[in-house]
N, C-alpha and C positions, 0 to 999 in steps of 0.2 A: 437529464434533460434531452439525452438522445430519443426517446419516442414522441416529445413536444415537439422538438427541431423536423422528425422524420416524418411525425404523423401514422407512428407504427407502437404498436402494443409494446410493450418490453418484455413481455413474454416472447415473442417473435422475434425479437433483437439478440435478446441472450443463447437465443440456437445459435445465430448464425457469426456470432464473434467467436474467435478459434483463442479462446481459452480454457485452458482445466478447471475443471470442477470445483476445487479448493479456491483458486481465487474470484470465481464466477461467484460463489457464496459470498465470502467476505465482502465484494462490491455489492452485492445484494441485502446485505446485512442480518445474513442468515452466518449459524454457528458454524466455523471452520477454525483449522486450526491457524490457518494462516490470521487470524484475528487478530491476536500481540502483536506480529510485526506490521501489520495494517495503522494497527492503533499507534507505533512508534513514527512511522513516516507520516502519518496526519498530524501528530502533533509537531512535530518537528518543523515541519511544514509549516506550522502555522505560526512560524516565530517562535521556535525553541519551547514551549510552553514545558516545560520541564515536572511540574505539579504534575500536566496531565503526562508524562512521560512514563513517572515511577511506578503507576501498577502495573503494564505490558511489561516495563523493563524487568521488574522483578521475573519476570517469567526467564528471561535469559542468564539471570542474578548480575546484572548490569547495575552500576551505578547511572546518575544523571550524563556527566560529561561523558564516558564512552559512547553513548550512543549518538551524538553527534559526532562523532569522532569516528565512528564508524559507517556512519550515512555520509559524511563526507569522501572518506578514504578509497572507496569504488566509483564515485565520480569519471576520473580519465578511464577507465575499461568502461561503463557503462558507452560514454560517448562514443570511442573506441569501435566498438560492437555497434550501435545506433549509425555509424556513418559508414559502416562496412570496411572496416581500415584493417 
C-alpha cells in the first residue's frame, strides 16, 4: 500500500528501502529462500493458524507448538535492539 499512500511506483520504492535482496523478494512474493520463515511468521501472526503453519515448518522439521514457542522466545531482545537498550 506504500505506492497508493506515496503516489510512487513500487518499483521506485523498493530501491530505495535499505534491505537485502532475500527479503526484498519474499515481500515481493517473488522465490527466496527466506519464504518458510516468512510463511511461519504470517501465519502465526494471523492467530496461530497452525494447518497453515505445518508445510514451512517442516522445512525447519519443526513441530506445530515449537514454532510459537520460538517466535515468542526472542520477543525481549528484539525489543531490546528496537529501543537501542
Amino acid at each position: 500500500m506504500l505506492d497508493l499512500m506515496l503516489e510512487v511506483p513500487m518499483s521506485e520504492i523498493w530501491k530505495k528501502i535499505p534491505l537485502d535482496s532475500e527479503t526484498k523478494a519474499v515481500l515481493r512474493g517473488d522465490p527466496s529462500l527466506l519464504r518458510p520463515i516468512y510463511q511461519l511468521m504470517r501465519a502465526h501472526e494471523s492467530g496461530g493458524e497452525w494447518e497453515r503453519l505445518a508445510p514451512p515448518a517442516r522445512v525447519f522439521l519443526w513441530m506445530p507448538a515449537p514454532p510459537a514457542a520460538s517466535y515468542w522466545q526472542p520477543q525481549p531482545w528484539a525489543r531490546g535492539v528496537s529501543s537501542g537498550a
